[in-house]
Every structure is written in C-alpha cells, then in structure tokens.
N, C-alpha and C positions, 0 to 999 in steps of 0.2 A: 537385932530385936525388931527392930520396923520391919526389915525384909520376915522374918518370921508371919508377922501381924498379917501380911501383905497376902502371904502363901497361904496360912491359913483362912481368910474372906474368901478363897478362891478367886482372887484376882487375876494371877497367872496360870489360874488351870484353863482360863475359857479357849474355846476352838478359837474364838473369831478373832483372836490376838492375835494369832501368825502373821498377818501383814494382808494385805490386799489380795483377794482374788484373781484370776486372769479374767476374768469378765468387768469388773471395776476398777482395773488397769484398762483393761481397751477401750470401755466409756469415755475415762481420765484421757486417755491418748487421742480420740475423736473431738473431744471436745477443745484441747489444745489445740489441732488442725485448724478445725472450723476456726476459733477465737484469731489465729496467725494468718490463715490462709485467707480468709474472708478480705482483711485490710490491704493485702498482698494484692489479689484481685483486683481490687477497687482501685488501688493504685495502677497498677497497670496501662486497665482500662483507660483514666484520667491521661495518660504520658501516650496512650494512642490517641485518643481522641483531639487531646493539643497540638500535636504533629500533622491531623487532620484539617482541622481549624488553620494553620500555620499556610498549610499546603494550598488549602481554599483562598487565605487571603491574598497571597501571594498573587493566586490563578486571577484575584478581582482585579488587583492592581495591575497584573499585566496586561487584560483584555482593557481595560480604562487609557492605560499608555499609548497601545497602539491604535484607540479612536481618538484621541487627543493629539497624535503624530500626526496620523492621516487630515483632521481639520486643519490642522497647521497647516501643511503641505496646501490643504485648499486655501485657507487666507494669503498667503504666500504669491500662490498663483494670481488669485485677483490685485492684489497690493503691486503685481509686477507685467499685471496686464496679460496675465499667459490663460491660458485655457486652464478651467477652473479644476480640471481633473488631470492634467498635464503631469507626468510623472509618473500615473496612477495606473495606466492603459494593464499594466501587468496583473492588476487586483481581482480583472473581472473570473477567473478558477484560481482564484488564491495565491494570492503572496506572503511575502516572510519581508515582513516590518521592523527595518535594525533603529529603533532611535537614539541607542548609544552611538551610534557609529553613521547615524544619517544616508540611510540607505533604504529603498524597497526594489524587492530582486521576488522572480517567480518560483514557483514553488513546482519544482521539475520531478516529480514522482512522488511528489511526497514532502512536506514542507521539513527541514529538519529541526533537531532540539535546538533549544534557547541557549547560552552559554552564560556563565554567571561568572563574574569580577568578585573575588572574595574581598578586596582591599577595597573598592570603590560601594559595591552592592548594587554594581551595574549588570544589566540583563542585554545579551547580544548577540553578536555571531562573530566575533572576535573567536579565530581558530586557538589564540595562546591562551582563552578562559575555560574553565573546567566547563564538560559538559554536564548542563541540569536538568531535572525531568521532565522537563516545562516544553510542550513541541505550542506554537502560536501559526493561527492560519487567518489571516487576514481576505477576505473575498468582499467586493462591490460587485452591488447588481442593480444599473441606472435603473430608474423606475420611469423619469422621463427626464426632458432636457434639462432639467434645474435642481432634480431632488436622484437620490442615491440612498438603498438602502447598503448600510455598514456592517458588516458581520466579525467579531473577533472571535476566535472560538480556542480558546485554552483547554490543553488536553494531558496527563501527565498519570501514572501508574503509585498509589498509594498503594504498597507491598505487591499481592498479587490483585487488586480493585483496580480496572481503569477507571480513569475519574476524567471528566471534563466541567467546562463553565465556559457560557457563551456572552455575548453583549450583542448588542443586534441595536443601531441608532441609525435615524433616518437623517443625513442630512443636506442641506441647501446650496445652491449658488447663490450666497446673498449681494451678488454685485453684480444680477440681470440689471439689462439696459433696454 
C-alpha cells in the first residue's frame, strides 16, 4: 500500500534517482584528495623541515666545540708557560679538531667527516664510530702577534642540498708580558 502511494507521486519515476552522476562522482573524488592530501603535505613538509632544524643545530654545536677546544688549548698553553698557539701550527690551511679524543691533525686533501658515538653522542675521528654527515675544518689566520682570527666552518649534505655553517671568533693571547 505505501509502496503503491510512493509509485503513484512519482517518486521513483524521477531520472535523478539513479545515483550519482560520473561528474558528481569525480567532484566527490577531488574534493576527498584535496581534504586527505592537503594534511598529508603539511605533514611532510613539517618532518623535513625538523630534520633541517635538527641538522643545523647540530652544525651550531659543532663549530661552538671546536672554538671552545681551540681556547682551551690557548689557556693551556699559557697556564704551562708554552707558546700561546703551540699545538696549533697545523691550523693555519685547516685542520680537523678531535675534542672527543684530544687531538688536532691537518687536513691533507680534504678534511674528513666527523664520526658520531651513538652510545655516548660523542662527535670525532674515532675509526670504530659510524661515519656522520658532518665534515668540520678548523683554519687560523694570525692577524698579529697577540690576536687570531678563528674560523669553524661546518659543512654536511641535507638530501641532495649541500648545507654549511660557519663561526668565525677573534681571539687573544691574554697572558702578554
């Protein structure tokens, strides 16, 4: 009886019941893309740029280590009476600054990468540590007999972007006589 009633209004005679057209289907289907893909993007993006971020900090903290090794080495020198750059002679075309390992050695074609301690989160030149993307080139260029400009220059491949970061500090013989 209802289905009767139904039939009769012309309810189910209209064209536009069939279902959906293929044009208001492919709308439907764009508009899901966009709505999914959009947030998909955005995400992405965000987990590149963290790992950017990550890569950079990194690069700060390592050019900071090895001007903070190299003053060491200067107080060092004065506190033991040695010539205030004494150690250093190899800096002036670039060396490779280990302060896990208490070393500076010159840099003979090419300074090599950094080596990274997973266990410790130490950064060096220890051959048993994995190597990381991190290459560091430490160079001194006296300016006169008491002051030295410092150059740390951090350099490292984010995908296919080379990337560097540099530090550049002047610093002193504070124990002329």
């Amino acid at each position: 009886m209802i289905f009767e009633r139904i039939k009769t209004k012309g309810f189910l005679d209209r064209k536009d019941s069939r279902g959906f057209s293929l044009i208001e289907t492919l709308v439907a289907i764009t508009i899901l893309l966009v709505a999914v893909g959009g947030p998909l993007t955005i995400a992405h993006r965000a987990l590149s740029d963290a790992n950017i971020a990550k890569n950079q900090t990194i690069a700060i903290f390592l050019a900071q280590d090895a001007i903070e090794y190299i003053k060491n080495i200067r107080d060092e020198n004065n506190i033991n009476e040695n010539a205030w750059l004494s150690g250093l002679e190899s800096c002036g075309t670039g060396c490779v600054v280990d302060s896990a390992n208490d070393t500076v050695s010159t840099c003979s074609g090419g300074c090599p990468k950094l080596r990274f301690n997973e266990s410790t989160g130490l950064y060096g030149q220890n051959l048993a540590w994995d190597e990381s993307i991190f290459t560091r080139t430490v160079t001194i260029t006296e300016l006169n007999d008491n002051e030295i400009l410092l150059s740390a220059n951090i350099s490292w491949q984010n995908g296919i972007l080379p990337k560097s970061f540099s530090v550049d500090e002047i610093i002193l013989n504070w124990n002329v006589k």
